[in-house]
N, C-alpha and C positions, 0 to 999 in steps of 0.2 A: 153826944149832943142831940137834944129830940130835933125834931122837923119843922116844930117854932125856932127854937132856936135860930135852926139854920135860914129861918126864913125870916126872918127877923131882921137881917142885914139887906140893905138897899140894891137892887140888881139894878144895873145897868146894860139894858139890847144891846151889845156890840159885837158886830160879826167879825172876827178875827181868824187870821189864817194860824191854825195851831199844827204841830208834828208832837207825837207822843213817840214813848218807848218804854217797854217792861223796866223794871230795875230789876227784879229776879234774874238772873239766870238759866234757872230754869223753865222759867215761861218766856217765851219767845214775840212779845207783841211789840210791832211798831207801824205806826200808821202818820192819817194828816186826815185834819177835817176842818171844822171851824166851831168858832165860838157862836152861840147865840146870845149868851150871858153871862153875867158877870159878877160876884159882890165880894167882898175883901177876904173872903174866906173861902172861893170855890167859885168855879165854872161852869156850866153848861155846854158840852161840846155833843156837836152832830159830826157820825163818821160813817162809810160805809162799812166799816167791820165792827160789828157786835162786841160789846163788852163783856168783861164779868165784874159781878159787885166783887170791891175785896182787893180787887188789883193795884198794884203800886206804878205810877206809873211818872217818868220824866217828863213833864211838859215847856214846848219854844214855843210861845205864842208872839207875832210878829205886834210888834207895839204900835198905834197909831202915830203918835206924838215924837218929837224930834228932842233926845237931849241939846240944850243950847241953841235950838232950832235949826240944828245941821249933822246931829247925827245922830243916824238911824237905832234902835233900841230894840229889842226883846225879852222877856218877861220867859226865866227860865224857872221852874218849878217842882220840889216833888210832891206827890200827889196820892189821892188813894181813892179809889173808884167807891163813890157811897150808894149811887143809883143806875141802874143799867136798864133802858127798856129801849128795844130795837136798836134802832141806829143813833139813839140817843144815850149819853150817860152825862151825870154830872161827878165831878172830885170835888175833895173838899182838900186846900191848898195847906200841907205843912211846912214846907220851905218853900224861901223864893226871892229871886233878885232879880236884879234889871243890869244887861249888858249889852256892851253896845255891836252892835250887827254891820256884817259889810252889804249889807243889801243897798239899791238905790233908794235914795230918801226922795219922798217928793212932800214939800212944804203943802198942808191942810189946814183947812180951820176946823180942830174938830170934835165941831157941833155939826158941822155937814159933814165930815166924814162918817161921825157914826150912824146917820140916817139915813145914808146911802147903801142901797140892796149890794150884797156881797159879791164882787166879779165871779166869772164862773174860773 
């Protein structure tokens, strides 16, 4: 897929709390950072550990929105690292479902949720 392509599809800014993990075996990477963006085919994540292009990786990204409007969701993923520059990388999304999380849910609207700077 060229770089139009990929750019091609509609990003949406939303900062989400993500946890990765290698699928290899042999490569040992698991981490947590956030999303800055978003489009139907791939992420934008900022982390403090450096990537490499190439890597396959598990992604849990904590979902805004409430299935049913009471329970909490997650957006689980696999993944392959297309861009890597510092402590930014984006994947482009080859699997991926939505399941539901025992995290606390807190009811948002959100159009302000996602314009709201990321807690720390």
């Amino acid at each position: 897929m060229s770089d139009h392509e990929r750019r091609s599809r509609r990003r949406f800014p939303l900062e989400l709390k993500v946890r990765y993990q290698s699928t290899n075996t042999k490569l040992a990477i698991a981490g947590a950072g956030r999303t800055l963006n978003m489009s139907s085919g791939g992420l934008l994540i900022v982390s403090p550990q450096p990537m490499q292009q190439g890597v396959r990786l598990r992604l849990t990204v904590e979902w805004p929105w409430l299935l049913d409007q009471q329970t909490p969701l997650q957006l689980v993923a696999d993944s392959r690292v297309v861009r890597a520059n510092g402590s930014e990388f984006a994947v482009t999304l080859n699997r991926y479902q939505f399941r539901t999380s025992g995290r606390h849910a807190l009811v948002a609207d959100p159009l302000i949720w996602a314009s709201q700077p990321f807690p720390a």
